[in-house]
N, CA, C and O atoms as a DFTB+ gen file, in Angstrom:
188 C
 N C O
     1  1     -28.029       8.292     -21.744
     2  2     -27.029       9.334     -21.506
     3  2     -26.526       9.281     -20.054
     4  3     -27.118       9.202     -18.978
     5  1     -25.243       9.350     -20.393
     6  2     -24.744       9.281     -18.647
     7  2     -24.427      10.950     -17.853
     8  3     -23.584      11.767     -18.222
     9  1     -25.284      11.070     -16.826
    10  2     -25.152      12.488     -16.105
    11  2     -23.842      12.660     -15.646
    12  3     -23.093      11.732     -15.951
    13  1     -23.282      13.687     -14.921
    14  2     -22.199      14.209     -14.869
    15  2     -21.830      13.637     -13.435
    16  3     -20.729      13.196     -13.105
    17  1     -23.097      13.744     -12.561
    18  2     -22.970      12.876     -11.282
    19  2     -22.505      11.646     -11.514
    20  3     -21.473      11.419     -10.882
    21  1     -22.991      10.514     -12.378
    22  2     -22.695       9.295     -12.330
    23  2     -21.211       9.286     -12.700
    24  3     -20.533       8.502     -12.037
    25  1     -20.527      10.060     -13.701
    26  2     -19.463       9.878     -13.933
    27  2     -17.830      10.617     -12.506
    28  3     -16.736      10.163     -12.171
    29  1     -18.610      11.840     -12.159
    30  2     -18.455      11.834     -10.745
    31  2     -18.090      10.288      -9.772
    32  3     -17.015       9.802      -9.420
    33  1     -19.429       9.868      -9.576
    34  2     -19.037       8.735      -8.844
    35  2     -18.037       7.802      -9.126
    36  3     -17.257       7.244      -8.353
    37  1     -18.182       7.695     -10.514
    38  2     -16.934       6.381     -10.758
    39  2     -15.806       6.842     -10.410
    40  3     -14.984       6.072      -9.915
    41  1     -15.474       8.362     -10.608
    42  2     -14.338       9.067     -10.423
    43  2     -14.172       8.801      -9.293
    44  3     -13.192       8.080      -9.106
    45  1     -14.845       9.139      -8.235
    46  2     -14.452       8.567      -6.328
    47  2     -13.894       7.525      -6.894
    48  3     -12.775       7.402      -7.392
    49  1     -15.216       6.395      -6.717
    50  2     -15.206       5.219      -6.445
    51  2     -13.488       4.710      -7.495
    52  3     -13.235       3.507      -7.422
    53  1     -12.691       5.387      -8.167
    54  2     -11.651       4.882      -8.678
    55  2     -10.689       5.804      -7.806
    56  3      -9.593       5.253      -7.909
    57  1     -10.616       6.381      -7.393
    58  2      -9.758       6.958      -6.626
    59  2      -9.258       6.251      -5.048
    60  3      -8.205       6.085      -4.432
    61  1     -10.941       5.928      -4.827
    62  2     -11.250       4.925      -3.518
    63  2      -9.766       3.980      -3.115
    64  3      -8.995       3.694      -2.200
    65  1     -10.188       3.687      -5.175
    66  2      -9.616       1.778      -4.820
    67  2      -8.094       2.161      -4.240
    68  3      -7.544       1.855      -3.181
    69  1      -7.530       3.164      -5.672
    70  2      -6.173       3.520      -5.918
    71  2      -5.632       3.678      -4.378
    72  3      -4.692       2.987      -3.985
    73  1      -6.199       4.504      -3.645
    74  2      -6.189       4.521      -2.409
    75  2      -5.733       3.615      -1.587
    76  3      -4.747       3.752      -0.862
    77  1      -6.626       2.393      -1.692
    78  2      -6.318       1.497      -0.587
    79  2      -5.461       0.892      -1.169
    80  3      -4.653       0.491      -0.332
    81  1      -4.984       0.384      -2.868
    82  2      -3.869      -0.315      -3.094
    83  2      -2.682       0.434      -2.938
    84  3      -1.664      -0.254      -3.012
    85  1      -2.554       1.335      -2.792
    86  2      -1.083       1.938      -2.338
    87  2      -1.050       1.861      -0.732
    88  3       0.041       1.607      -0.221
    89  1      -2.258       2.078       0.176
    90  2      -1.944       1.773       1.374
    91  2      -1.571       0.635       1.702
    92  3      -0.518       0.556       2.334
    93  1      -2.321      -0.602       1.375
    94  2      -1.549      -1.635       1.375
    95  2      -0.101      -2.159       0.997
    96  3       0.545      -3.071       1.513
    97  1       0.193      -1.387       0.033
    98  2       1.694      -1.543      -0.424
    99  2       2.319      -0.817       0.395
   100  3       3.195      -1.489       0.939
   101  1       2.298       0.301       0.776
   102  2       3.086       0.985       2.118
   103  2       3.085      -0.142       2.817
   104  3       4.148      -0.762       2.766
   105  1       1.961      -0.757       3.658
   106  2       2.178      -1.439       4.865
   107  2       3.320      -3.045       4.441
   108  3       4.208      -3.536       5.139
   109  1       2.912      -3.401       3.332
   110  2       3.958      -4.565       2.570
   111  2       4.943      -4.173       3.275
   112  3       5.304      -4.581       4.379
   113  1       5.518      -3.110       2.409
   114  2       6.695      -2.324       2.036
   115  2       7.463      -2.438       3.655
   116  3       8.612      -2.821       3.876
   117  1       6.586      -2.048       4.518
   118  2       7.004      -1.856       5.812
   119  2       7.379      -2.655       6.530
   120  3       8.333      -2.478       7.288
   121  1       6.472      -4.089       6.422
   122  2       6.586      -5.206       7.078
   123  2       8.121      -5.729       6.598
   124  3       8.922      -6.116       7.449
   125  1       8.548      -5.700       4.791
   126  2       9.484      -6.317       4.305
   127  2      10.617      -5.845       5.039
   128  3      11.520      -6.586       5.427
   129  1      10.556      -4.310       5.275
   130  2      12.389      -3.495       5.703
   131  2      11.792      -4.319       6.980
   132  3      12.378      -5.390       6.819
   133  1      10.917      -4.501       8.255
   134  2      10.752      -4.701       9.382
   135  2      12.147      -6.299       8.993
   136  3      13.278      -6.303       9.480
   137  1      11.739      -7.133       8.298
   138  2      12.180      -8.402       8.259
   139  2      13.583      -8.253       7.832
   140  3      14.380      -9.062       8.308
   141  1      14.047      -7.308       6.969
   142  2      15.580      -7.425       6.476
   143  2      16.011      -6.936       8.226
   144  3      16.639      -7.733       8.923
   145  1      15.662      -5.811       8.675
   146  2      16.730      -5.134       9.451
   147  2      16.508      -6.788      10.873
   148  3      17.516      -7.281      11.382
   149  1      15.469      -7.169      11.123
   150  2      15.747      -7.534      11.725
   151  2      16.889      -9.021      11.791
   152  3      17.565      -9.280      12.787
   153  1      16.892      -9.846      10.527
   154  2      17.420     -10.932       9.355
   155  2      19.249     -10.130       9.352
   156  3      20.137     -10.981       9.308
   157  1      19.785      -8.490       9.400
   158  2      20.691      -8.012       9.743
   159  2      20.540      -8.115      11.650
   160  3      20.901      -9.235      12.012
   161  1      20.354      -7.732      12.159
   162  2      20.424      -7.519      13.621
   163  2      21.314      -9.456      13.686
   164  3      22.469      -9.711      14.025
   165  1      20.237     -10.425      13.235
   166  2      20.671     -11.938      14.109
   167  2      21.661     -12.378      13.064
   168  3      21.841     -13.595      13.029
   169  1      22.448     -11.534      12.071
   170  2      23.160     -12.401      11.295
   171  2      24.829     -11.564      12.540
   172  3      25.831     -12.132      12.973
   173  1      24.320      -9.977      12.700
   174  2      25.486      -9.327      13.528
   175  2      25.375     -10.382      14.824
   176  3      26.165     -11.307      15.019
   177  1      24.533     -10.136      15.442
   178  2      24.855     -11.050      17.027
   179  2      25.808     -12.476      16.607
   180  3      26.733     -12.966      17.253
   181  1      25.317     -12.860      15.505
   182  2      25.851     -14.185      15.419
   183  2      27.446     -14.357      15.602
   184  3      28.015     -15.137      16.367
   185  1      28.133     -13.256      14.537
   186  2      29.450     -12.689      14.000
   187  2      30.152     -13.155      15.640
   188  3      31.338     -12.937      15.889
């Protein structure tokens, strides 16, 4: 029989993960606009 604690834990421990895979996708996310705006900035200077 599984106690209410153990199922508790998995509950963190899945929340944990969810956690860090969306933080990581923020930081993606961030790096990608970092690269367009800058990919716009050297296509304007060029003009």
């Amino acid at each position: 029989m599984i106690t209410k604690n153990e199922i508790k834990r998995k509950k963190k421990e899945k929340r944990k993960k969810r956690k860090n895979d969306s933080a990581e996708a923020g930081i993606k996310r961030k790096k990608e606009r970092r690269l367009i705006i800058t990919l716009i900035g050297l296509m304007r200077s060029r003009i």
